[in-house]
C-alpha positions as CSV (number, residue, x, y, z in Angstrom):
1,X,-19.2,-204.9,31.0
2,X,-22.8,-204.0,30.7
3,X,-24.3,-202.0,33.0
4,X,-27.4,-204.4,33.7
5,X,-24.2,-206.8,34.5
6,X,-22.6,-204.7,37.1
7,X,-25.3,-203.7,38.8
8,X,-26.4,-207.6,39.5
9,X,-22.7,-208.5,40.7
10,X,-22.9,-205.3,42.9
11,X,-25.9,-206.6,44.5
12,X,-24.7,-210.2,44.8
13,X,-21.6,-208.1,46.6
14,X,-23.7,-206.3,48.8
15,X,-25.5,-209.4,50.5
16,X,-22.3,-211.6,50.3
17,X,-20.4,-209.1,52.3
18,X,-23.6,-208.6,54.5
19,X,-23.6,-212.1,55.6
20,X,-20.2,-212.0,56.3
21,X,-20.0,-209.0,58.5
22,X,-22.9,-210.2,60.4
23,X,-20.6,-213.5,60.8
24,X,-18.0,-212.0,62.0
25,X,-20.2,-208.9,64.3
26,X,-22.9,-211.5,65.6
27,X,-22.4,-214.9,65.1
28,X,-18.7,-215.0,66.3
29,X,-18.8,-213.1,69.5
30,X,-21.8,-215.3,70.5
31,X,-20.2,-218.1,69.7
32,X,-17.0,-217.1,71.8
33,X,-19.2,-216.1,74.9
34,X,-21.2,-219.5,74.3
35,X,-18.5,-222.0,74.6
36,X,-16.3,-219.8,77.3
37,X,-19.3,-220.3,79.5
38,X,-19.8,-223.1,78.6
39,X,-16.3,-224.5,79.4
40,X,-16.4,-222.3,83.0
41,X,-19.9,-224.0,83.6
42,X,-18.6,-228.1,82.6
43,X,-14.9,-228.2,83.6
44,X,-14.3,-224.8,85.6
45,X,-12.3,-223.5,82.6
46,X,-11.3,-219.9,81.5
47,X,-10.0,-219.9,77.9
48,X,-8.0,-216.4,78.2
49,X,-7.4,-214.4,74.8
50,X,-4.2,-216.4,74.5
51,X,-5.7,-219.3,74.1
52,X,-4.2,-220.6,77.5
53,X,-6.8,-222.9,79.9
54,X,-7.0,-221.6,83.4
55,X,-8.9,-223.8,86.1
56,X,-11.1,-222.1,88.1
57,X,-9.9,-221.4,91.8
58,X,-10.2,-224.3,94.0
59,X,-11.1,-226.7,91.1
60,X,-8.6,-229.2,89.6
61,X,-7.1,-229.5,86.0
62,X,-9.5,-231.2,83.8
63,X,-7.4,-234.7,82.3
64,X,-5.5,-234.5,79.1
65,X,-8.2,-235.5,76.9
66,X,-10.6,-233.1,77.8
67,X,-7.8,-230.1,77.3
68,X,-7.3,-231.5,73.8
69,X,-10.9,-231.1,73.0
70,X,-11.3,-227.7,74.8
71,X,-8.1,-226.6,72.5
72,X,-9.6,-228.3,69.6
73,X,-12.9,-226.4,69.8
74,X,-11.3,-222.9,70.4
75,X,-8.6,-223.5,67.4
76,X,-11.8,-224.3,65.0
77,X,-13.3,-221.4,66.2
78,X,-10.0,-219.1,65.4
79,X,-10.1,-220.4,62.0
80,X,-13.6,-220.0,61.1
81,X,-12.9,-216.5,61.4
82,X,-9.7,-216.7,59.4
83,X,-11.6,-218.5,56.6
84,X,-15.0,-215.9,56.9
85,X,-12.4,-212.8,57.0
86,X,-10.5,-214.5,53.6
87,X,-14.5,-214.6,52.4
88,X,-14.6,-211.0,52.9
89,X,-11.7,-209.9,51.2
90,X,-11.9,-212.0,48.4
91,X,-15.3,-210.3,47.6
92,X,-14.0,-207.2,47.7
93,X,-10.8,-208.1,45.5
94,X,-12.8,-208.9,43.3
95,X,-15.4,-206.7,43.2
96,X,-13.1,-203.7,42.8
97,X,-11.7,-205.4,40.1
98,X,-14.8,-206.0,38.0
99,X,-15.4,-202.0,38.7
100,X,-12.0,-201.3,37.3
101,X,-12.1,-203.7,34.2
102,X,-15.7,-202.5,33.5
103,X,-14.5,-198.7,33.1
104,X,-11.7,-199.8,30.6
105,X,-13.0,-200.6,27.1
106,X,-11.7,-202.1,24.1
107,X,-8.5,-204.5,24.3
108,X,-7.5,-202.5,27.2
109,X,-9.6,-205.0,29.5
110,X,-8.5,-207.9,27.9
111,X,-5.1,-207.0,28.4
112,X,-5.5,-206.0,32.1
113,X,-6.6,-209.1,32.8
114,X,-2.9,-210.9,34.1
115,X,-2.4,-207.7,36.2
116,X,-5.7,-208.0,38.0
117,X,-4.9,-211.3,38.7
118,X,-1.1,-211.0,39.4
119,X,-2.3,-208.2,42.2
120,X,-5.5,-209.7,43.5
121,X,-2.6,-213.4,44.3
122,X,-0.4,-210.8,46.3
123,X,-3.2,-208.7,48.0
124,X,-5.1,-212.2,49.0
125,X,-1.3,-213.7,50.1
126,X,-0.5,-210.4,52.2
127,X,-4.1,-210.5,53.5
128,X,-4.0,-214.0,54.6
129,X,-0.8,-213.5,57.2
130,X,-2.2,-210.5,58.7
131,X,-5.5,-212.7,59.2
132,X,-3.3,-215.7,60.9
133,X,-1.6,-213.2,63.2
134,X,-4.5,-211.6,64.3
135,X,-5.2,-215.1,65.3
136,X,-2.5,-216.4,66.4
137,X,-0.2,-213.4,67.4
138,X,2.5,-216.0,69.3
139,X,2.7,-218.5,66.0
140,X,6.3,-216.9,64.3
141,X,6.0,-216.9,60.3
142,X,9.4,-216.5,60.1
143,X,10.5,-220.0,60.8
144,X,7.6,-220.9,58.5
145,X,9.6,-219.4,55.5
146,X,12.7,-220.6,56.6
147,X,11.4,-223.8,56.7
148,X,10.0,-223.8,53.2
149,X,12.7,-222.5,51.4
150,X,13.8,-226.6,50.0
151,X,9.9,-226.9,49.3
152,X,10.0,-223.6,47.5
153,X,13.1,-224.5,45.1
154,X,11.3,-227.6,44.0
155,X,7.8,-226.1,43.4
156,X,9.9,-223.4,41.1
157,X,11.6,-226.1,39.6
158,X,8.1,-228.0,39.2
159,X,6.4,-224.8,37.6
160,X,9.8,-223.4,35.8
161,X,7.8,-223.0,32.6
162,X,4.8,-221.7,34.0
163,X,6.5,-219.5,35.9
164,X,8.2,-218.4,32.8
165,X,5.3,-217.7,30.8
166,X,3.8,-215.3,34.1
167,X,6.9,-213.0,34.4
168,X,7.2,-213.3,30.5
169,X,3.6,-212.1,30.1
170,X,3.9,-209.0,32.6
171,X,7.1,-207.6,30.5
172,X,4.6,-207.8,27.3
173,X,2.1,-206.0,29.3
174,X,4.8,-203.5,30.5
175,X,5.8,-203.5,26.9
176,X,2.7,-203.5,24.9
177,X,3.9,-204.2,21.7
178,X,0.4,-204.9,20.3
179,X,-3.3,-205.0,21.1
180,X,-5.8,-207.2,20.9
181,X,-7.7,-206.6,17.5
182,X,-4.0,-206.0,15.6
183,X,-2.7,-208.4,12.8
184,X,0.5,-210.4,14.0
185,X,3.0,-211.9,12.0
186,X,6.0,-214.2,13.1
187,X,9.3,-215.2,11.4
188,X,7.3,-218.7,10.7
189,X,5.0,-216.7,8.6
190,X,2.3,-217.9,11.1
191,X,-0.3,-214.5,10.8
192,X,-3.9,-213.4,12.2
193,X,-5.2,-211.4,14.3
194,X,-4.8,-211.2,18.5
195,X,-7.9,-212.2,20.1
196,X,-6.8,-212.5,23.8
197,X,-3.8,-211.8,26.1
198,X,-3.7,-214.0,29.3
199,X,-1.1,-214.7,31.7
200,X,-0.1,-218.0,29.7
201,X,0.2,-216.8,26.7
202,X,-1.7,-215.3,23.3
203,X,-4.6,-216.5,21.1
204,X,-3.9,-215.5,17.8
205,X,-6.8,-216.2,15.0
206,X,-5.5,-217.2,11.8
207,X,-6.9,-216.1,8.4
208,X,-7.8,-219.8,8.0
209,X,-9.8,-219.1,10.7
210,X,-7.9,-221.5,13.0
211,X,-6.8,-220.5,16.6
212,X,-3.2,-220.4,17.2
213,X,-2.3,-220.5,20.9
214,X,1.2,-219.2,22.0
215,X,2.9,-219.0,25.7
216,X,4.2,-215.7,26.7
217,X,8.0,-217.4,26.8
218,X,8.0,-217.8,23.0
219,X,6.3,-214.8,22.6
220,X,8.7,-212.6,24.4
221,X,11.7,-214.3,22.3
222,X,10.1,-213.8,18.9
223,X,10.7,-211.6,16.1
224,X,7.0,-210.1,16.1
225,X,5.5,-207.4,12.9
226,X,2.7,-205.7,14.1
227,X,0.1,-204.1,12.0
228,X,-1.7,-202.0,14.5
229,X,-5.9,-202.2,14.0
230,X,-5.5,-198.2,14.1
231,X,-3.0,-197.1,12.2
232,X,-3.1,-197.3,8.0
233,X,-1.0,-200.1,7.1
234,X,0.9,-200.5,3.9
235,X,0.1,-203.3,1.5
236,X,2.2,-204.7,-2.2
237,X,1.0,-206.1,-4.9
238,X,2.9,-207.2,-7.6
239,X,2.4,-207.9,-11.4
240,X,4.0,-207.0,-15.0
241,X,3.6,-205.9,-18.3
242,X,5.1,-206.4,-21.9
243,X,7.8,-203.7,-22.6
244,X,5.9,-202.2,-25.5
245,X,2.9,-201.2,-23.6
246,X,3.6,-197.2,-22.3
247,X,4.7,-197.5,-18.6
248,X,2.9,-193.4,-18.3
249,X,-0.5,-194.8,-19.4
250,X,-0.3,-197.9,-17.3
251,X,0.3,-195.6,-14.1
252,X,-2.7,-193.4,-14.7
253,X,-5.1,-196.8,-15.6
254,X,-4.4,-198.3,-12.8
255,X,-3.6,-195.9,-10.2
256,X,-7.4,-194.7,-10.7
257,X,-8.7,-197.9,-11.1
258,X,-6.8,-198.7,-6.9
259,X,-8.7,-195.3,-5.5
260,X,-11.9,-197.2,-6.3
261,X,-11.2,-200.7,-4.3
262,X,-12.8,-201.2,-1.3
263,X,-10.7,-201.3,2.0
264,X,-8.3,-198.9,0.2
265,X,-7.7,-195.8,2.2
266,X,-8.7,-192.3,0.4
267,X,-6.6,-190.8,2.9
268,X,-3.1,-191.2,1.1
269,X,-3.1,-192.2,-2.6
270,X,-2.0,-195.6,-3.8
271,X,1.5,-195.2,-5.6
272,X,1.9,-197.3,-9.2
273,X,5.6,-197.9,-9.8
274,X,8.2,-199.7,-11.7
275,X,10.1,-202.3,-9.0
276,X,12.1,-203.8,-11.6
277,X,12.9,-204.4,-15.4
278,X,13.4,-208.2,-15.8
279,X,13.8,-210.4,-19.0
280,X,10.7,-211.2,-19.5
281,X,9.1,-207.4,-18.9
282,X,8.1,-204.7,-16.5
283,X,8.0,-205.5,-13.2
284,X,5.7,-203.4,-11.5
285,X,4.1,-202.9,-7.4
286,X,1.4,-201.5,-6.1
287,X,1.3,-199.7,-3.1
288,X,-2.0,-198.9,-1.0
289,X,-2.9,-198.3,2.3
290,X,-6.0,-200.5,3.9
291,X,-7.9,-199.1,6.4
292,X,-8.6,-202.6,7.8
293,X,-5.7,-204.6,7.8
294,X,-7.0,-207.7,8.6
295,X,-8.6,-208.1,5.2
296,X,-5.9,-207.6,3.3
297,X,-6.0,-210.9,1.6
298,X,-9.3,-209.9,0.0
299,X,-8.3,-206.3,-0.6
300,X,-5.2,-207.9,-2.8
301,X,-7.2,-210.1,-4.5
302,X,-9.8,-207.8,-5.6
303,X,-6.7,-205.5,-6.9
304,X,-5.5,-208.0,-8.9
305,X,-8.9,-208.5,-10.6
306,X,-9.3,-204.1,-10.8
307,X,-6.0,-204.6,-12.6
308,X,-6.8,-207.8,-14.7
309,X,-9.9,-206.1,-16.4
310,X,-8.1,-202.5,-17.7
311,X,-5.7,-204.3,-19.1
312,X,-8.3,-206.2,-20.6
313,X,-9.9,-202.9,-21.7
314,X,-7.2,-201.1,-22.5
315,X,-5.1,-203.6,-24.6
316,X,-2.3,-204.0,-21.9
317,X,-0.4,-207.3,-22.3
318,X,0.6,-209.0,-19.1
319,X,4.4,-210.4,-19.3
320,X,5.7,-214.3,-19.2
321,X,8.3,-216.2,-20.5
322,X,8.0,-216.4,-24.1
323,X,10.6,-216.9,-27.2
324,X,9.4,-215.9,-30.5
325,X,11.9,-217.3,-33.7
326,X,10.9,-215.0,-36.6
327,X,11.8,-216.8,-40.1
328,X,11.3,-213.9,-42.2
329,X,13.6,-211.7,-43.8
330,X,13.5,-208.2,-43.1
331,X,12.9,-205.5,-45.5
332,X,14.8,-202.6,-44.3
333,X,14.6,-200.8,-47.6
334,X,10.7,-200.2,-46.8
335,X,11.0,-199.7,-43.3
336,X,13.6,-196.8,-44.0
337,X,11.6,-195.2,-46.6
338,X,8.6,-195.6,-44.2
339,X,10.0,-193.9,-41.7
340,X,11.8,-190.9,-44.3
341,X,7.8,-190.2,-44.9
342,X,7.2,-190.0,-41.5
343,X,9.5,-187.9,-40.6
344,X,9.6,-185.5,-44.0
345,X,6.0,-184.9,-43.2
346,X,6.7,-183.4,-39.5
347,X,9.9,-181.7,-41.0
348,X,7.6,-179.5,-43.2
349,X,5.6,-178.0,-41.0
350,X,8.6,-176.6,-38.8
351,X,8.9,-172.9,-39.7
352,X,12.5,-173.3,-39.4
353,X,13.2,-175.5,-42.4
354,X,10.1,-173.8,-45.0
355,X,13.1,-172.9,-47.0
356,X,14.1,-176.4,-47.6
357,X,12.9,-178.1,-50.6
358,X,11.4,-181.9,-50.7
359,X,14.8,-183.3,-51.6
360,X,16.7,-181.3,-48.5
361,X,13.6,-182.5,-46.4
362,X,14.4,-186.1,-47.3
363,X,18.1,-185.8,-46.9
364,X,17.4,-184.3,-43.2
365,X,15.2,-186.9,-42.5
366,X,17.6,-190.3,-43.3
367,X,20.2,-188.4,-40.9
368,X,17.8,-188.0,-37.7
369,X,16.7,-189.9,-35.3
370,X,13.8,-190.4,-32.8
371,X,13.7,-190.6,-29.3
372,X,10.7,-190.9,-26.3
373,X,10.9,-189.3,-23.3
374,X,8.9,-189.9,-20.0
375,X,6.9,-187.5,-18.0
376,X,9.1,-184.8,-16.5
377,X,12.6,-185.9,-17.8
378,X,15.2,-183.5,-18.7
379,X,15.5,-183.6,-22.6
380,X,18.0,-180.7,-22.4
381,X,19.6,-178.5,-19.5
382,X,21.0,-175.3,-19.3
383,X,24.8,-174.6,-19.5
384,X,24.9,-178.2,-21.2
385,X,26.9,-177.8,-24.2
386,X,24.9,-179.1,-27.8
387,X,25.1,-179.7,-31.1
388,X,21.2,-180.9,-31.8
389,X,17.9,-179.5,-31.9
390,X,14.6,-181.2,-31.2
391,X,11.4,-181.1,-33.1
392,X,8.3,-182.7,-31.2
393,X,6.1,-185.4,-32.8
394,X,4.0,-186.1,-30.0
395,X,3.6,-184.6,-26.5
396,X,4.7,-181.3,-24.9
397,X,7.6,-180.1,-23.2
398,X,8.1,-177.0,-20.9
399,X,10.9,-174.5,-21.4
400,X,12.3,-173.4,-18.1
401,X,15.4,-170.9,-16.5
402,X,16.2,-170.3,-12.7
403,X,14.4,-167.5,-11.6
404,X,14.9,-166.2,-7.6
405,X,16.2,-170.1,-6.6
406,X,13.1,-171.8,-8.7
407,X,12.6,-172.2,-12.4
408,X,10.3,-170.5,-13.9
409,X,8.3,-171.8,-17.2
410,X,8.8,-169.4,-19.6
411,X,6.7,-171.5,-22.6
412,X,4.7,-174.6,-23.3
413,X,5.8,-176.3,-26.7
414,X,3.4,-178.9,-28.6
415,X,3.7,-181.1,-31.8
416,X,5.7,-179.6,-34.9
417,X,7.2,-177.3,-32.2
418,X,11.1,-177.0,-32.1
419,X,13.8,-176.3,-29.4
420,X,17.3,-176.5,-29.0
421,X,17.8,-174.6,-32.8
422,X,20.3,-172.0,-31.1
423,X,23.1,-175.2,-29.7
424,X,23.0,-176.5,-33.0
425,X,23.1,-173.5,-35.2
426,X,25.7,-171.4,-33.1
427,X,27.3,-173.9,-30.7
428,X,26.2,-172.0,-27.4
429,X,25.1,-173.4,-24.2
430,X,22.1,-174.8,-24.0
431,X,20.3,-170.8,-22.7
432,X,17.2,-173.4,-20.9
433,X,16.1,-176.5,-19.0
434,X,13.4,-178.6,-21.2
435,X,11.2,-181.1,-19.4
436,X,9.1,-183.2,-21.1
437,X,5.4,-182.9,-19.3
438,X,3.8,-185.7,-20.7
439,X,5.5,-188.8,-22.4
440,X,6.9,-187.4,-25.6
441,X,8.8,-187.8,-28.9
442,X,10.9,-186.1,-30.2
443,X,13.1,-185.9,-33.7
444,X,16.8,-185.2,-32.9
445,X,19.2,-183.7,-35.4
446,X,22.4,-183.3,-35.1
447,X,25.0,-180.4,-36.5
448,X,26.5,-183.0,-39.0
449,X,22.7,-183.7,-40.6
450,X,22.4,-179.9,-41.2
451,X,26.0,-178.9,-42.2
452,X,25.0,-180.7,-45.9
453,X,22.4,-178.1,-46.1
454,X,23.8,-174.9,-45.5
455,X,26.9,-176.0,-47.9
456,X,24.0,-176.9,-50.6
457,X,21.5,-173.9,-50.0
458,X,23.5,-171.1,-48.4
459,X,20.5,-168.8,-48.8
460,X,19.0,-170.8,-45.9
461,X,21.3,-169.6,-42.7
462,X,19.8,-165.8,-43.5
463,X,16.0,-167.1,-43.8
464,X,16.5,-168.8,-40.1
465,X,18.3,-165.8,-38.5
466,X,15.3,-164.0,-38.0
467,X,13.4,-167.2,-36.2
468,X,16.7,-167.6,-34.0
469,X,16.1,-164.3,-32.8
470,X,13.2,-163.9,-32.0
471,X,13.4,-167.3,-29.8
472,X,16.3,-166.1,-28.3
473,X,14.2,-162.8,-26.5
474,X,12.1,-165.1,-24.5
475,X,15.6,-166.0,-22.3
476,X,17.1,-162.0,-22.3
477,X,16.9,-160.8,-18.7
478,X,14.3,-158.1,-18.1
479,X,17.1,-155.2,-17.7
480,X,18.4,-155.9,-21.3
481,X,17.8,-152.8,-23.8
482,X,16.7,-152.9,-26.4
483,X,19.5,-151.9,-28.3
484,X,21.2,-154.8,-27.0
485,X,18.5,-157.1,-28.5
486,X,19.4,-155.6,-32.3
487,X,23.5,-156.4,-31.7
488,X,22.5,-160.0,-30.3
489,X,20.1,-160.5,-33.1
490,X,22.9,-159.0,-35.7
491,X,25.7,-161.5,-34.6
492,X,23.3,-164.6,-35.0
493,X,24.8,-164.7,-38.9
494,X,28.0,-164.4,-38.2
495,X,28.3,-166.6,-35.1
496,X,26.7,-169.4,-37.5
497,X,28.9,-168.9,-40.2
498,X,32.1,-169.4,-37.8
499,X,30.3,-172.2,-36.2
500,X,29.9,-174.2,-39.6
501,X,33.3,-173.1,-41.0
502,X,31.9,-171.1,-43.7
503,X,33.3,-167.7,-45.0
C-alpha cells in the first residue's frame, strides 16, 4: 500500500473513531440522564441499571401500555450502543489490518488476505457477545446456542461447499505450496501463472491470456507442479539430426549458440545431449535454465530458431522419415582401392613401418580397418590384454597411467602418431589408458595383418626394436635404473620372436 494511501485511511480512522467515542462518552450518557428524568418527571418512573421500572413512592403503576413503551425506549437505547461499540471495533479491525497488510510486500499480502479476514469474522463474533452482555448481563447465550444447534446443521449443510473451499484455503495457506507470481501446472495440462489467492479459491492466468478460476477444494485435491518465480527452472527442447552429421560438432554449435538466447540463465550452462537413437536419426534435447519462467514458450521458440539457422550454416541435416531405393550397382573394386590409397598414404609416414616397401604398405593396408571415437572414450586400457596397435588419422588421444589414485597424462599423440605397437608386437598388457580428446580416427591393425610381414621381411622386427624401446621408457617407474632399461630394451627381440613363432 502506498504511503499517501495509508496515511488518508489513517485519518479517515482517526475522525471515525472520534465520532464514535464522543457517541458513546457524550451523547449516550445524556441521553440516559435525559429519558430517566424524563420518565421520573411523566409517569413517576425509575428505570434502575437492570432495566427494571420502579414507581415512584406513593405513585401508582403506570398501565401496561405505557411500560411497553418505557421498555421499548430503554431497549433501543441498549442497542444503539451495541451497534456504535460494533462501529468502533470494526474500525479498528480493520485498520490494524490495513497496517499489517501494508508492511508485507510482494504475494505475501495477497496471500494474507483469507487470514485477515478468517480473524477479523472471529474477533468481530467474540466482540459482539461481550457487547450483548455488557448490555444485557441477565440474557443467558447459552440457551441461545443450544437452541441453534438444528439451525446450524442446515446452514452447514446449505454452505457445505463454501465451507469447503474456506478450511481448504487456510491448509494452502498453512501449506504454501506456491506464490502468487509462480507458473502452475495441473494434471489437465491447464498452466499460467497465479495471480491471486482468496478464501474461494485461485485465479490462475493462462498463457492464452485467459483467467482460470479454481476453488480451494479442487485445489487442495490436485496434483499441482510449481515453477517457483524465484528459483531457475529447467526447460527441454527437443529436435534431431541425420546420423552422418558428427554428434561432437553438433554439441559445441549449438551449445554456444543456447548461452546467447534471451531468458536463458548464464548462471548454469545449457547441456546438449543425445536422448535417443531412433530410426529415422539422432534424437537430441536441450536443457536450459530460464530465469523467467513464465516466458518459456517464447524462450523455446526462439531456441528452435538459434538451432534452425546453424544447421543452416553449418550444413547440419535435420532427420524425418525418409526411404531412399538406390538402383545402382556398387563398385567395390574402386571403393577398396580408394580406400588402400588412403590408408597406404598415412601408413608411410609412421616411423614404425619406414622399413616397409610400397607393396608391404599395400598389403598392410587391405588387412586394417578404421574406426572413430568420441571425445574422451577409452580406445585402450591398461592391463587389457591386445593384439592391435593404432595409428591416428585425425584427432588426438592422451596416454595416461595411475599415478597416487589419479592418472596422470604422460603424452599427447596427433595425426600419423601410433600407440598400442608393444600389445601387438610382444603380446603384453596394454602398459596405458588412451582416451581419445577430441573425436578421432584411428587405423587398427591387428597381429594377423603384421605376421605376413615379419615372415616376408624378417629384417624388419630388428629395425622396430629400437622405436619399441624407446616408447616403452615413458611408462618405467621413476626408481627403475638404468641398467634395467638396457635388459628391458634387450629382450624386446626376443619376446617378439616368441610372440610370432619365429626362431
Amino acid at each position: 500500500m502506498p504511503a499517501s494511501e495509508l496515511r488518508k485511511k489513517t485519518v479517515i480512522f482517526i475522525i471515525f473513531a472520534g465520532i464514535i467515542v464522543l457517541l458513546l462518552a457524550v451523547l449516550m450518557p445524556f441521553c440516559k440522564d435525559w429519558l430517566d428524568n424524563y420518565f421520573l418527571g411523566e409517569f413517576g418512573i425509575t428505570v434502575t441499571d437492570s432495566r427494571d421500572l420502579v414507581p415512584r413512592a406513593g405513585d401508582e403503576a403506570p398501565n401496561r401500555m405505557v411500560q411497553t413503551s418505557i421498555a421499548l425506549a430503554v431497549n433501543l437505547l441498549h442497542i444503539l450502543k451495541i451497534l456504535l461499540w460494533m462501529a468502533l471495533i470494526i474500525s479498528v479491525v480493520r485498520f490494524v489490518g490495513h497496517v499489517i497488510v501494508s508492511t508485507i510486500r510482494g504475494s505475501q499480502s495477497e496471500v494474507s488476505s483469507l487470514i485477515k479476514t478468517v480473524l477479523s469474522i472471529i474477533i468481530y463474533i467474540v466482540a459482539f457477545f461481550i457487547i450483548f452482555q455488557t448490555q444485557y448481563p441477565d440474557v443467558p447465550l447459552a440457551p441461545l446456542f443450544t437452541g441453534s444447534t438444528i439451525l446450524g446443521i442446515v446452514v452447514g449443510l446449505a454452505l457445505q461447499d463454501t465451507l469447503g473451499n474456506l478450511f481448504a484455503g487456510i491448509a494452502l495457506q498453512a501449506d504454501q505450496p506456491f506464490q502468487v507470481g509462480d507458473v502452475v501446472t495441473m494434471m489437465n495440462q491447464q498452466a499460467g501463472v497465479v495471480e491471486s489467492v482468496s478464501w474461494r479459491g485461485v485465479k490462475i492466468r493462462t498463457f492464452q491470456n485467459k483467467l482460470l478460476v479454481i476453488s480451494n477444494a479442487v485445489m487442495g485435491k490436485e496434483m499441482i507442479e510449481v515453477a517457483p518465480k524465484e528459483n531457475l527452472n529447467a526447460r527441454l527442447v527437443h529436435f534431431n539430426t541425420v546420423y552422418t552429421d558428427s554428434p561432437s560438432r553438433t554439441i559445441q554449435l549449438l551449445r554456444d549458440a543456447v548461452r546467447q538466447v534471451e531468458n536463458v540463465s548464464s548462471k548454469i550452462r545449457p547441456i546438449v545431449r543425445i536422448r535417443n537413437l531412433s530410426a529415422d536419426g539422432i534424437d537430441w534435447e536441450i536443457k536450459y535454465w530460464a530465469e523467467d519462467y513464465s516466458k518459456f514458450m517464447d524462450t523455446d521458440a526462439l531456441i528452435r530458431q538459434r538451432v534452425w539457422y546453424v544447421f543452416s550454416r553449418e550444413k547440419i541435416h535435420f532427420a524425418y522419415p525418409t526411404r531412399t531405393v538406390h538402383i545402382a550397382e556398387k563398385k567395390e573394386e574402386e571403393t577398396l582401392v580408394e580406400y588402400v590409397n588412403t590408408v597406404s598414404e598415412k601408413l608411410q609416414e609412421v616411423p614404425l613401418f619406414v622399413a616397409l616397401e610400397g607393396e608391404e604398405i599395400e598389403r598392410l593396408a587391405k588387412a586394417s580397418t578404421t574406426r572413430v571415437y568420441a571425445p574422451g572414450e577409452a580406445i585402450v586400457r591398461r592391463g587389457q590384454e591386445g593384439n592391435s596397435m593404432f595409428v591416428i588419422v585425425r584427432g588426438s588421444v592422451k596416454v595416461q597411467i595411475p599415478e597416487n589414485n589419479y592418472q596422470k597424462t604422460i603424452n599427447t599423440l596427433k595425426s600419423t602418431d601410433f600407440f598400442g605397437e608393444m600389445s601387438l608386437l610382444t603380446g603384453q598388457p596394454r602398459t596405458a589408458n588412451v582416451i581419445a580428446e577430441e573425436e578421432t580416427e584411428v587405423i587398427q591393425i591387428k597381429k594377423t595383418a603384421i605376421r605376413p610381414l615379419f615372415e616376408a621381411n624378417p629384417a624388419l622386427m630388428t629395425s622396430i626394436c629400437g622405436i619399441i624401446a624407446e616408447r616403452r621408457e615413458l611408462l618405467v617407474m621413476k626408481d627403475t635404473t638404468e641398467e634395467s632399461l638396457d635388459e628391458s630394451a634387450s629382450g624386446i627381440l626376443s619376446s617378439l620372436r616368441k610372440f610370432f613363432g619365429f626362431r
